[in-house]
N, C-alpha and C positions, 0 to 999 in steps of 0.2 A: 428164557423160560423153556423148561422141557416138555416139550411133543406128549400129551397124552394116547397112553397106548391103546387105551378103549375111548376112542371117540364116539362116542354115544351114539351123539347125534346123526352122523353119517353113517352110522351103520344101521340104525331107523330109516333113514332116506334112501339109503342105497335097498333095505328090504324092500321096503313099500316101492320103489320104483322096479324091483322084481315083481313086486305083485301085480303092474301094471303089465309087464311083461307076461306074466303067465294069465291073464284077464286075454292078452292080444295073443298070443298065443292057440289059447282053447278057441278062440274066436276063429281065428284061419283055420283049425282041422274042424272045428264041426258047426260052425257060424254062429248066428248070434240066433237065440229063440227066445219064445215068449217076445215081452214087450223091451227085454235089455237092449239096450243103446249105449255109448260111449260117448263124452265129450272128452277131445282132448286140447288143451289148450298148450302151445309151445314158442318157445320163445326162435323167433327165424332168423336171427342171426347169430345163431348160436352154432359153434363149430360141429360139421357132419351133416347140419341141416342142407335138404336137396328140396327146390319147389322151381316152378319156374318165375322167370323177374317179375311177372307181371303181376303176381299174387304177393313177391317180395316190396314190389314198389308199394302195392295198397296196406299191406300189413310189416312195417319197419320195422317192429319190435315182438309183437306175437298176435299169433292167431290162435283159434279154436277152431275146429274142424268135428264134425259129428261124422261116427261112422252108427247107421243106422241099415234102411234101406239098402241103398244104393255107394257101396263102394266095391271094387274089386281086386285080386291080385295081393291081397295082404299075405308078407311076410313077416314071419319074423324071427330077427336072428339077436345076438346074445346083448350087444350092444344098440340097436334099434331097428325099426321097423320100416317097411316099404306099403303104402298102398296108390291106389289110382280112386280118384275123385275127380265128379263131373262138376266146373264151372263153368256155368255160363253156358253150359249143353258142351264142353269140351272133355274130353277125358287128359285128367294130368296126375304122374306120378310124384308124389312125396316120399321122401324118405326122410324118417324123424328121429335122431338118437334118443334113448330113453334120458338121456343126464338133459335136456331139451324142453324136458315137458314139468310143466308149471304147473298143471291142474289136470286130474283125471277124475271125470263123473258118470255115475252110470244110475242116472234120476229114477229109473225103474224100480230099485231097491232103495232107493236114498241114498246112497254113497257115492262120499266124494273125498278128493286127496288134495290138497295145494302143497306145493314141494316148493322150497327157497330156487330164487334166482340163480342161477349159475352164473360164472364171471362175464360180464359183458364183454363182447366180443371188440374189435380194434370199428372205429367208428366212419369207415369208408363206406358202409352201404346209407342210402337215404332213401325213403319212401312215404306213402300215404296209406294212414289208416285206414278199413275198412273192417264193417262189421259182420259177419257170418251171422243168417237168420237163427232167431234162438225160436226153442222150442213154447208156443204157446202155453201162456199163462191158465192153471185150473186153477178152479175152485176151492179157495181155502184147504190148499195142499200142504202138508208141513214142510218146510224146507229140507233140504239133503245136511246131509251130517258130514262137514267137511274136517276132514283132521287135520290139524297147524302140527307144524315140527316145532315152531317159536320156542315153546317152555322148555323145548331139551335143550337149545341153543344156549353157549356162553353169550353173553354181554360184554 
């Protein structure tokens, strides 16, 4: 079967994961205002990804990381991004490729992105899950508006 030349679907995922890119972007030159915050959820052993083992041991498959408050140091360059986050009162650098990241949310406005899995990585790393605090529960909030690629996907 012949390679379609307009792969839809990937070129949908590949924008939207620009737009998360140019979301992180605006965010390092002029920070974040107002009430906007990021969740970014990523898959961590996914090639490119940089965390230290100790966050890889608890999180084997993916994490969420909220950049809100307190992160420092965010770069960002064409393929992905660098920031420093405090666990635990420690400060540690991540570095996250954008093709990496499973979900971007930024609850202030209701938006959110869930992006297809990328190829699972070869299966030498093992670790324990661990959940990163989520943001308290309000008041008959409407839920965020996440957009699925699924429908443009062949079957």
């Amino acid at each position: 079967m012949a390679q379609d030349l307009f792969d839809y679907p990937t070129m949908v995922e590949n924008a939207l994961r620009g737009l998360v890119r140019e979301a992180l972007a605006r965010t390092a030159r002029d920070g974040l205002r107002g009430a906007h915050h990021f969740y970014l959820g990523f898959q961590t052993r996914a090639p490119g990804v940089v965390l230290p083992d100790y966050l890889l041991d608890q999180n084997p498959e993916e994490m969420t990381i909220v950049l809100q408050h307190q992160f420092w140091g965010l770069e960002v360059r064409d393929e992905d991004f660098s920031v420093t986050l405090s666990f635990q009162n420690r400060p540690e650098q991540l570095t996250i490729p954008f093709a990496a990241i499973t979900t971007f949310a930024d609850p202030s406005v209701k938006f959110g992105l869930q992006f297809q899995a990328a190829a699972a990585p070869p299966a030498e790393t093992v670790a324990l899950p661990a959940k990163i605090p989520q943001e308290p529960a309000k008041r008959e909030r409407p839920a965020a508006e996440v957009v699925t690629l699924d429908k443009f996907r062949k079957r």
